[in-house]
Structures are given as structure tokens and as C-alpha cells.
C-alpha positions as CSV (number, residue, x, y, z in Angstrom):
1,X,6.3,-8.3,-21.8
2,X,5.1,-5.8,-24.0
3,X,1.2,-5.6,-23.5
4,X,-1.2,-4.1,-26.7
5,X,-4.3,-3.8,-25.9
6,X,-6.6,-4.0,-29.4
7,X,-10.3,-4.5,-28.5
8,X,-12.8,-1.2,-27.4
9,X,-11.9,-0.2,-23.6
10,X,-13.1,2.7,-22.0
11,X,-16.2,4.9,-22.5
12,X,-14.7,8.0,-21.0
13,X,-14.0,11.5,-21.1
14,X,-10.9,13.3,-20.3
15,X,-9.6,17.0,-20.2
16,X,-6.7,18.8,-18.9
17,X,-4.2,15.9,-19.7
18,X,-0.5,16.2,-19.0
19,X,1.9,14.6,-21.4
20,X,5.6,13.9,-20.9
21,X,8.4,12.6,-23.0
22,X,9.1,9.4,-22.1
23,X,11.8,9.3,-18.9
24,X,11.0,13.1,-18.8
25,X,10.4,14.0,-15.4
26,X,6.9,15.7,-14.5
27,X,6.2,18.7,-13.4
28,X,7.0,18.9,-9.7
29,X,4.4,21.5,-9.2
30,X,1.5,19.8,-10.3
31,X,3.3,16.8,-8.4
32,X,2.7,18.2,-5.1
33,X,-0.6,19.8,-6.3
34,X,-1.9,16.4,-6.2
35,X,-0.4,15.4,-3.1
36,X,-2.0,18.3,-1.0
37,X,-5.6,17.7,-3.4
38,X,-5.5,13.7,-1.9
39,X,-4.3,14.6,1.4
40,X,-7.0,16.9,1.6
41,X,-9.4,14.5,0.4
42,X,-8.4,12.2,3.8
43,X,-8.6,14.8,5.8
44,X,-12.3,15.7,4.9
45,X,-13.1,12.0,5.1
46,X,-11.7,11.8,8.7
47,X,-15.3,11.9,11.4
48,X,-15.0,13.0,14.7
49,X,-14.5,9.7,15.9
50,X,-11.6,9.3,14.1
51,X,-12.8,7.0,11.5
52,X,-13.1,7.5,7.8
53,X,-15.6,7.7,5.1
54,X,-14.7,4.7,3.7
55,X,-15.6,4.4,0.4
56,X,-18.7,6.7,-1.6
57,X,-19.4,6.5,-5.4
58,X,-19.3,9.6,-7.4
59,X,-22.3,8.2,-9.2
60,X,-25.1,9.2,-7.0
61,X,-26.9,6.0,-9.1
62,X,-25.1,3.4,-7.5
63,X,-24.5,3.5,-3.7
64,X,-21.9,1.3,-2.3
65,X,-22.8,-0.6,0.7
66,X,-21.6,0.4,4.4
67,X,-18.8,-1.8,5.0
68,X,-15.2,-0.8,7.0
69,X,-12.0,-2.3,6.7
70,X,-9.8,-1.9,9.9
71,X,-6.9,-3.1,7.8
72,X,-7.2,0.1,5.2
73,X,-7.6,2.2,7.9
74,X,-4.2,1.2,9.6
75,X,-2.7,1.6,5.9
76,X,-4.4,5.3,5.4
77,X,-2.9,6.5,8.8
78,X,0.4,5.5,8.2
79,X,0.3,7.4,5.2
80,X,-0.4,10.3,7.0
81,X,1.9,10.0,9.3
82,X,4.9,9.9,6.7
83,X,3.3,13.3,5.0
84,X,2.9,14.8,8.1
85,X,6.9,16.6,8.3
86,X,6.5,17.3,4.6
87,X,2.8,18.7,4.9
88,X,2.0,22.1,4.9
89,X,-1.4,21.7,6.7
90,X,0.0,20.0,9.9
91,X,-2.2,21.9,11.9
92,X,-5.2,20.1,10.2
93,X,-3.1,16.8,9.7
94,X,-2.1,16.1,13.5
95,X,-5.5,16.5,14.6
96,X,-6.7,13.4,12.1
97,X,-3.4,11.9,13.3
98,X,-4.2,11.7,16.4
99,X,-8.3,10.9,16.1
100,X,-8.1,8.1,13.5
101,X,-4.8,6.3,15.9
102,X,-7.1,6.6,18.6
103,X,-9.6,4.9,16.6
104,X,-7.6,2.4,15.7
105,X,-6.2,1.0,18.9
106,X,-10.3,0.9,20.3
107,X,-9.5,-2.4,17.9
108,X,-6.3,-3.3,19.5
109,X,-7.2,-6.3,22.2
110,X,-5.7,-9.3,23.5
111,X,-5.4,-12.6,21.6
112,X,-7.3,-15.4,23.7
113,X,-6.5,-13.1,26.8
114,X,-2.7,-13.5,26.5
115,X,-1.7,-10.3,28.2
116,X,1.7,-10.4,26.2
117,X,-0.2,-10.3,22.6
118,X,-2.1,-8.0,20.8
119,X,-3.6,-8.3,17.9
120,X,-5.7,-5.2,15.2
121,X,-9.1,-7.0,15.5
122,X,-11.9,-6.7,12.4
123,X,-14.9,-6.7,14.6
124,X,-18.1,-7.8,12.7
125,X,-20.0,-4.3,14.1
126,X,-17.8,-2.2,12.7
127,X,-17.0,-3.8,9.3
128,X,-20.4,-4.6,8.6
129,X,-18.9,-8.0,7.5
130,X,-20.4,-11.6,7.1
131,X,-17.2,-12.4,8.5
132,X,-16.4,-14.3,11.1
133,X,-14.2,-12.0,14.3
134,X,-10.8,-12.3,13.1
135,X,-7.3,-10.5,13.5
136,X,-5.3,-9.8,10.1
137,X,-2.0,-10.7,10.3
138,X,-1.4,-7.9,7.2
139,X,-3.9,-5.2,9.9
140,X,-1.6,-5.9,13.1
141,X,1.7,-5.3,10.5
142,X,0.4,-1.7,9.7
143,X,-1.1,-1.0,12.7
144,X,2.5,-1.1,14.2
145,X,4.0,1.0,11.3
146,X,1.5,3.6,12.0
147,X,1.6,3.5,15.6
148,X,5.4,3.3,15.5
149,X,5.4,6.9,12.6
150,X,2.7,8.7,14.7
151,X,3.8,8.2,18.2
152,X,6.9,10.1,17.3
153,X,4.2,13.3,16.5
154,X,2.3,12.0,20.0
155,X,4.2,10.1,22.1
156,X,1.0,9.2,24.4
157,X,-1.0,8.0,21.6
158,X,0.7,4.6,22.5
159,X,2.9,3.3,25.0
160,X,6.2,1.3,24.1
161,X,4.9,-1.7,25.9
162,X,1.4,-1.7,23.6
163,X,3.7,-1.7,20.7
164,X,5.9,-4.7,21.7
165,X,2.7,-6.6,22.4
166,X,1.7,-5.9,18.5
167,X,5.1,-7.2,17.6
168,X,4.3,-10.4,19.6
169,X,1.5,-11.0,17.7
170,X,3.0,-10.8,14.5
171,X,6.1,-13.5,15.9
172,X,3.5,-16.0,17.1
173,X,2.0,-15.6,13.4
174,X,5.1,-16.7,12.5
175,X,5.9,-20.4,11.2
176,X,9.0,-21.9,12.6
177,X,10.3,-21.9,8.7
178,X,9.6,-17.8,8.2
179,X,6.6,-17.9,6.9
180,X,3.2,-16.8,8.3
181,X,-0.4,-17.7,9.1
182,X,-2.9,-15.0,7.6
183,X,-5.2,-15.0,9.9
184,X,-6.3,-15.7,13.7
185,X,-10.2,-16.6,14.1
186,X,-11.2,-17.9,17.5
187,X,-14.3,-19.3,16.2
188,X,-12.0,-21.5,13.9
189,X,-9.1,-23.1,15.9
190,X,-7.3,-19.3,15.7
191,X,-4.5,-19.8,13.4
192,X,-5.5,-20.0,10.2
193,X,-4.0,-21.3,6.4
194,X,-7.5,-21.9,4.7
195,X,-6.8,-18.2,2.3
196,X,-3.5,-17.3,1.9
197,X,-2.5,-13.1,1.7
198,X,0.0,-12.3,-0.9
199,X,0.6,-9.1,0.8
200,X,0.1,-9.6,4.5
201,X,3.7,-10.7,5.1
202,X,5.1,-8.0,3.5
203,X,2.9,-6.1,5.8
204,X,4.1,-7.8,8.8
205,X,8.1,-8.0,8.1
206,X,7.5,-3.7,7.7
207,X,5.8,-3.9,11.2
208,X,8.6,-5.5,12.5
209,X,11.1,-3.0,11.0
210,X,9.5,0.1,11.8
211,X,8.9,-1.5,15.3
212,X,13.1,-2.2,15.7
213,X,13.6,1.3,14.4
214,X,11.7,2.3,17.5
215,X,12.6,0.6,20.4
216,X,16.0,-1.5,18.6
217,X,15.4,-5.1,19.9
218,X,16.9,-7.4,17.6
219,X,14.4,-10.0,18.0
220,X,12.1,-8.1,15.7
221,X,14.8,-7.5,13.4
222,X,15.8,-11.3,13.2
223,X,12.1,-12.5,12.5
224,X,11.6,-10.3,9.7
225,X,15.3,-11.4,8.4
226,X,13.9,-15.0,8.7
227,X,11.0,-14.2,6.5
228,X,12.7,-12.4,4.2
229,X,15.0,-16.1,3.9
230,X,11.8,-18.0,3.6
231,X,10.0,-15.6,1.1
232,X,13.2,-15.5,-1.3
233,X,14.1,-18.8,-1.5
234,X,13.7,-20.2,-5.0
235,X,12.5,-23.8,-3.7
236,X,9.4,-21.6,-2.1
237,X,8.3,-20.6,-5.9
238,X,7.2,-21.6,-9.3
239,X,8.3,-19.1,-10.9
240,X,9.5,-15.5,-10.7
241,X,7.7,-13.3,-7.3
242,X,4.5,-12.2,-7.6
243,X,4.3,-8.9,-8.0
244,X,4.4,-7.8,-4.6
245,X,5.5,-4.1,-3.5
246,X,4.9,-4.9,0.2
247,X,8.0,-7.0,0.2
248,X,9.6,-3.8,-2.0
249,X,9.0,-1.2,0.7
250,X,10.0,-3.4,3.1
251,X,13.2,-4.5,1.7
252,X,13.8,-0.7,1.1
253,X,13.3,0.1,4.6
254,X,16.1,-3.0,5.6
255,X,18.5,-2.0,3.6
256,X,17.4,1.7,4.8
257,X,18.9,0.2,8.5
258,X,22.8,1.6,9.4
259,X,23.3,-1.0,11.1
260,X,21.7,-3.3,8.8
261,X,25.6,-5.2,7.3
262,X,24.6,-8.5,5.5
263,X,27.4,-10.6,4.5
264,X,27.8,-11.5,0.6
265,X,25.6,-14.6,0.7
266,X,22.4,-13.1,2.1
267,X,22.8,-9.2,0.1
268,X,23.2,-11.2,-3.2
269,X,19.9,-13.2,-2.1
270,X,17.8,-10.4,-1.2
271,X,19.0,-8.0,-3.8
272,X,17.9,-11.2,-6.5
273,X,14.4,-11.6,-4.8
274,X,14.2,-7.5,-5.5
275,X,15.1,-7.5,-8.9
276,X,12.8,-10.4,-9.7
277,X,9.6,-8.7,-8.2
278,X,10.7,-5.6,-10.1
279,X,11.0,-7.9,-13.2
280,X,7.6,-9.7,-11.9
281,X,5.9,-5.7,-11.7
282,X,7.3,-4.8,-15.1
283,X,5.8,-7.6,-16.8
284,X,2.3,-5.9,-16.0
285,X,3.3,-2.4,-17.9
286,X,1.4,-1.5,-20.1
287,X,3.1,1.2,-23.3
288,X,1.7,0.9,-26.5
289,X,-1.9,1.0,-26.1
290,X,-3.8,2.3,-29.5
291,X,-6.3,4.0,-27.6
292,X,-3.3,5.7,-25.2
293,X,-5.8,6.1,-22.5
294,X,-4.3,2.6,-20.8
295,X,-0.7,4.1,-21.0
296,X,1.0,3.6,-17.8
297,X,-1.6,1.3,-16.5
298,X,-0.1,-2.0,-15.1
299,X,-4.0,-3.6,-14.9
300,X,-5.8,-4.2,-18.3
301,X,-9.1,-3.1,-17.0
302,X,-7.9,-0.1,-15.9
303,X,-8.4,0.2,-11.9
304,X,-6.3,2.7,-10.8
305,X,-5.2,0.8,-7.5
306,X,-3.1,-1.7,-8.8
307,X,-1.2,0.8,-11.0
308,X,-0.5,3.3,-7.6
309,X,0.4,-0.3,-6.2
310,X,2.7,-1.0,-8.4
311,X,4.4,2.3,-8.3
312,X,5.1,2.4,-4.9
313,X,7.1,-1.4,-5.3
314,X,9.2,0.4,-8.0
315,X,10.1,3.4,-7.0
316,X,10.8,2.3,-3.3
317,X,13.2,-0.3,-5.3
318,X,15.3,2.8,-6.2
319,X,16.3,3.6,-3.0
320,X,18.5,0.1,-3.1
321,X,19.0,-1.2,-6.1
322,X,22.7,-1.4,-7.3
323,X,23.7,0.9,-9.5
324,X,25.0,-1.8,-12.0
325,X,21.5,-3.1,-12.9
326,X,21.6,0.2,-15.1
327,X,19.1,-1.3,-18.1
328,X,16.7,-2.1,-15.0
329,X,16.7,0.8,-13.5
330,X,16.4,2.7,-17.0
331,X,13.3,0.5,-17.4
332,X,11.9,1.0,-13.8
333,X,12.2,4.8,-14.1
334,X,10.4,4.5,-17.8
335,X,7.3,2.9,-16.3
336,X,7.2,5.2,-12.8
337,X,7.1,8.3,-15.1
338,X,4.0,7.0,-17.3
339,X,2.3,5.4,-14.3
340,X,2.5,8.7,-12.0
341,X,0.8,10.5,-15.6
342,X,-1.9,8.1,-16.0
343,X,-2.4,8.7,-11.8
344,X,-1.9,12.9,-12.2
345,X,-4.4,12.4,-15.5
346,X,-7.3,10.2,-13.2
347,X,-7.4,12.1,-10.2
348,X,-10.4,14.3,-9.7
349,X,-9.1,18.0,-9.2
350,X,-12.0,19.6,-8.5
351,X,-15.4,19.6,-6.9
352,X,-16.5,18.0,-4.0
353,X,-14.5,14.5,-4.2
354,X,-11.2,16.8,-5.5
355,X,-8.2,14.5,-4.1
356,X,-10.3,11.1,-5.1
357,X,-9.0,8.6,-6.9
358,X,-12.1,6.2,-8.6
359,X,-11.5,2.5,-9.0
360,X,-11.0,2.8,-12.9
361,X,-10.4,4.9,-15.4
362,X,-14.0,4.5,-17.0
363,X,-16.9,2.1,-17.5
364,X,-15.5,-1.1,-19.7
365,X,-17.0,-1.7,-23.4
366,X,-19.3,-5.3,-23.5
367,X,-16.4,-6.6,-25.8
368,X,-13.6,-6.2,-23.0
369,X,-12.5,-10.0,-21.4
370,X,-13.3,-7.5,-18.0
371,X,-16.5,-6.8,-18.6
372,X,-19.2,-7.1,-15.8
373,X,-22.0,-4.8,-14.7
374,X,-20.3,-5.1,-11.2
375,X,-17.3,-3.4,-12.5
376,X,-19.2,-1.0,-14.5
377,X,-20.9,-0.2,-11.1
378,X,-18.4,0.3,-9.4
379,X,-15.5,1.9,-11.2
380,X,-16.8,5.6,-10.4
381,X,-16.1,3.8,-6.4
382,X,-13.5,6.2,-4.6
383,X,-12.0,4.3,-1.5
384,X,-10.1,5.6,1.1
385,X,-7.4,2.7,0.0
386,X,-7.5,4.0,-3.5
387,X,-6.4,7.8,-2.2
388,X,-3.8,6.3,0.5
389,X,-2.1,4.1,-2.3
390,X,-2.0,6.8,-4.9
391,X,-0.5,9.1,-2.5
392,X,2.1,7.0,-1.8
393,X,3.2,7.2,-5.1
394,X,2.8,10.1,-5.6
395,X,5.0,11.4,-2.3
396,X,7.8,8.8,-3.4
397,X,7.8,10.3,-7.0
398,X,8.5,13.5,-5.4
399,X,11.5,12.4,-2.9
400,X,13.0,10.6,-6.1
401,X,12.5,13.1,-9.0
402,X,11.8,16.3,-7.2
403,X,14.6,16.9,-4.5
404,X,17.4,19.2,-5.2
């Protein structure tokens, strides 16, 4: 789908921007500029306590209101923990490691005091939430990647028993067809189906890889395979996937597995679900927009997120991919190259929020279908998602295009 984008967007104004021919790789330099500037960024937003300054807005006008998401936070030290080999302030980086993990598993307890399951818990004091106490199935997934990648930096951050315990969690989340509950809240018979996460299995079946990387019991390995079944079969969709780069990375770490051998039947199945997510994430590019600054966006209002997102579903897709889906793969490279510009060309390089990634490229015209004061509000936001996710990308861009 070939989006042009013909109404006034963005009241903005931009310097320093980097232009490429397109499927001309970028500078690697200025690659792992950024990478240092938005690791840095998380690393000044880490507290003594080990938990981060969640979200600010650059626009000392419009404060944003003191909320946590225990969730984000498991997805921002699992970032970290891949950077850390590749990282040239490990010194720095272990130290936030090892705080923010120790943070995090404060909010690891027992599910209805079942010993044998545990469970990332969103506790209403901390979150500053309306909410209801509840446990994430999506938090408990990347709590266990996290745990899984930094215990091998501390290895008495978490004990292999506390780690199998998060794995049980995710398995009694899981419906006996593959599929999964979202959410556990006690106050509401504990399972719960009433809102639905795109990404939270995604989330999961990666928790359940990284955990059989660890500690090789098959069980984990066999629940995340179920999933995967349930999640790709055609009956189980409308249409083509959402575009969802959860179950990208995850497939990417499965097929990642040596001792991973599918027979015919079940690689042809998985390698169809991938291509039609990539097809699905595609279908959101955006090329040919008059007023450029949208170019390599893959959201029409411009939020940064959802581009970073996107990026890390498609590049991860690389890593599998067979090599005969060459117009695919031509396309897939096409859109990482102008995505990771319009990411290079949005990140804030200098000051005190150098690293940070806002929520949007720039405040919306009245005329844009987007349009709300909200948004306009809040697109000068920088979350400590909105750095992680961009990251991401950004590190993946550099194992692909910048390794001799």
C-alpha cells in the first residue's frame, strides 16, 4: 500500500538532517552515535532505587502526570542488557543493570500464594494507576527475558528456581488451545479475557525462549511452539497478522535455536505467518509524502514509537527469512533504511534530554484526521518506552548493515 499524505501535518522545525539514497546504507558512525546518545539518556534516567524517570515533556508548559509502568520497565532493562557486551560504558551500564533488576523483582510475588508461580505485579502505589492490582501476562514475558539476559552479567540477581516460577506463570496463562489470558486480577476472578493485548503473547512466547535458552527444559520450548500453532493458524484470523513485531523477534529468536529442527509442515507455517506480518508492517510505510517530513514513518500522525516498533519486527525478520523471498526482502530493507533516517533525523542530540526520543515528530495542523489538543500536548512527551524501542532499532540496524 502506497500511503500519500496530502493535507498540512506538522508545524516543526528541523536541522542537521541526514539523507540517504534509497537502500543506501547509513552512516555507521552516526549509527552508533545515536545508540551511545539513547543509552546514555537511560542511564541518566535510572534513580538510585533502580527505577526510571518514566516519562518528562520537553515542554516545560505541559507536565505529564506521575504514572509508572512496571511492564516498560521490564522492556527498558532488557534492552540494556543486550547493549551491555557491545557497550562501551559497561562500567556505568552494569551498575543500572543491576539497580533497575533489583527493582523489578521487589514486583515479582506469588499468584494467590501458589509457591510454584510468580507473576511481574503492577501495584496501584507505584503506577499511580486507577487500576485495579493486576499481573500482565506481556510484564511477566519480559521480566523473564530480562532476568534471563542480565543474570548472565549477575548471576545472584536471580536464582534459577525464581525464573522457572515466572515461566509457570506464563503456562498457567496459557489456554489449552495456545492461546493466552492477558491478564490476572484477583479482585476480578484472576484470569482475565475482558481486553485483549495484541502484543502480550508475543511477549510471553519470548519469555519462554530466552527462559529454555537458560536452563534447556523443553516444556518451555513446547508451550511457546503451541502458541506459535495457535497464533498462525489461518482459521484464528480475518485477514492477514496484525502487525505485530513481538511475534517477529520472537520467531527470530526460535529459529535462532540449534537445536530448534522443524519438519516441512510446521517451517512452511511459521515462515508464512512471518512473511504475512512483514507484509501486514509494510502496508503501514509511508514513501512519497509531499511534505518528506513523514518519510519513513509507518504512523500517519507521526509518533515515533510505532515507526521504532515497526523496525525492530522487520529487521529481526532478516535474521530468518529465506533467501528466495528476494522482492520481500528488497522491500523490507527499503523501508528499514528510511525508517532508521526519520528515527536518526527525530532524536534529540543535544542538551539536557540528548538521547530522547518525543512521542511525534511535531504538533499536528487542525486539518489533520489526528488532530487533538491531547496529542498536541503531548507529542513533545519523551518516555522511557519511546528510547528503549528506538534503540532497539537502532542496535539491530547496526548488527545487520554495520558488521564486517
Amino acid at each position: 500500500m502506497l500511503l500519500m499524505i496530502y493535507y498540512p501535518t506538522f508545524q516543526i522545525a528541523m536541522t542537521d538532517i541526514l539523507y540517504c539514497k534509497q537502500n543506501e546504507i547509513i552512516d555507521c558512525q552516526k549509527i552508533n552515535q545515536s545508540i551511545s546518545l539513547s543509552l546514555q539518556y537511560l542511564i541518566k534516567s535510572c534513580k538510585k532505587n533502580g527505577q526510571f524517570t518514566y516519562r518528562i515533556n520537553v515542554n516545560p508548559n505541559h507536565q505529564p502526570k506521575l504514572k509508572y509502568n512496571m511492564l516498560r520497565h521490564a522492556g527498558v532493562l532488557y534492552a540494556l542488557s543486550q547493549h551491555y557486551q557491545s557497550d562501551h560504558f559497561n562500567k556505568k551500564l552494569s551498575s543500572i543493570i543491576r539497580r533497575s533488576a533489583i527493582f523489578l523483582n521487589q514486583f515479582i510475588k506469588k499468584v494467590d500464594g501458589n509457591s510454584d508461580i510468580l507473576a511481574l505485579w503492577s501495584d496501584p502505589i507505584v503506577t499511580k494507576s486507577k487500576k485495579p492490582l493486576q499481573a500482565k501476562l506481556g510484564g511477566s514475558g519480559l521480566s523473564l527475558v530480562a532476568l534471563c539476559q542480565s543474570k548472565q552479567i549477575f548471576p545472584d540477581l536471580c536464582t534459577n528456581e525464581r525464573l522457572k516460577k515466572l515461566g509457570n506463570f506464563i503456562i498457567f496463562m496459557q489456554k489449552s488451545d495456545g492461546s493466552f489470558y492477558s491478564k490476572y486480577i484477583p479482585s476480578d476472578k484472576g484470569k482475565s479475557d475482558k481486553w485483549q493485548s495484541l502484543y502480550y503473547p508475543g511477549e510471553a512466547i519470548l519469555g519462554l525462549l530466552a527462559l529454555y535458552q537458560h536452563d534447556g527444559n523443553r516444556k518451555w520450548l513446547q508451550a511457546a511452539i503451541d502458541s506459535f500453532l495457535f497464533y498462525s493458524n489461518p482459521e484464528n484470523k480475518v485477514s492477514n497478522p496484525e502487525p505485530n513485531h513481538w511475534m517477529i523477534i520472537s520467531l527470530a529468536r526460535l529459529f535462532s535455536l540449534p537445536d530448534f529442527n522443524p519438519d516441512e509442515l510446521l517451517n512452511h507455517r511459521l515462515m508464512n505467518y512471518a512473511i504475512d506480518i512483514c507484509k501486514s508492517i509494510l502496508e503501514l510505510h509511508i514513501q512519497h509524502d509531499l511534505n518528506q517530513k513523514l518519510n519513513g514513518s509507518f504512523s500517519i500522525d507521526g509518533r515515533l514509537t510505532p515507526t521504532s516498533t515497526m523496525l525492530e519486527g522487520l529487521i529481526s525478520s532478516l535474521f530468518f527469512l529465506p533467501s528466495r523471498e528476494t522482492d520481500l526482502h528488497k522491500k523490507i530493507k527499503s523501508a528499514v533504511h528510511s525508517g532508521i533516517l526519520l528515527i536518526l533525523n527525530n532524536q534529540i542530540k543535544v542538551g539536557k534530554y540528548s538521547g530522547g526520543i518525543q512521542r511525534g515528530i511535531g504538533q499536528l495542523h487542525q486539518s489533520h484526521p489526528k488532530y487533538s489538543q491531547k496529542f498536541n500536548r503531548r507529542v513533545s512527551e519523551i518516555r522511557i518506552d519511546y528510547v528503549q524501542h528506538a534503540l532497539n532499532a537502532l542496535f539491530l540496524y547496526s548488527n545487520v548493515f554495520c558488521q564486517k
